[in-house]
Steps between C-alpha positions, in 0.01 A plus 500: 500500500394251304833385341650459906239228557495342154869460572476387827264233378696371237822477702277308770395287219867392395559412881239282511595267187779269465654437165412181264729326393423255219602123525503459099916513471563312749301229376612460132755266430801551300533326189867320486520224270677171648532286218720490206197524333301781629826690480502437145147640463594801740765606246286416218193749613813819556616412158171506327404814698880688437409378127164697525660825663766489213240441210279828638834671511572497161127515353508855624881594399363405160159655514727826630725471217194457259293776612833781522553387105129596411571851722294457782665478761 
């Protein structure tokens, strides 16, 4: 019997509540550069960060290369 009215109260529970919803999206704005400028600078920070992501890239090709010649792989 106990697991009818623990039911019970949770579905009352969930009838009684409306959802949240949080204002935090909506309120960011979106970064879209206007000037020639801050275009410039836009395309700069992706190139720096595609740089990055390529550098990691091959560190661990060659650290996977390195550690199958010394057999442990």
């Amino acid at each position: 019997m106990p697991g009818i009215f623990g039911a019970a109260l949770r579905g009352l529970g969930m009838l009684g509540k409306g959802k949240k919803v949080s204002k935090t999206i909506s309120s960011v704005k979106p970064n879209v550069p206007k000037t020639n400028l801050e275009k410039a600078k836009s395309k700069l920070a992706i190139a720096k960060q595609k740089t990055k992501a390529s550098k990691a890239k091959l560190n661990k090709t060659l650290f996977d290369i390195e550690q199958k010649s010394k057999g442990r792989e």
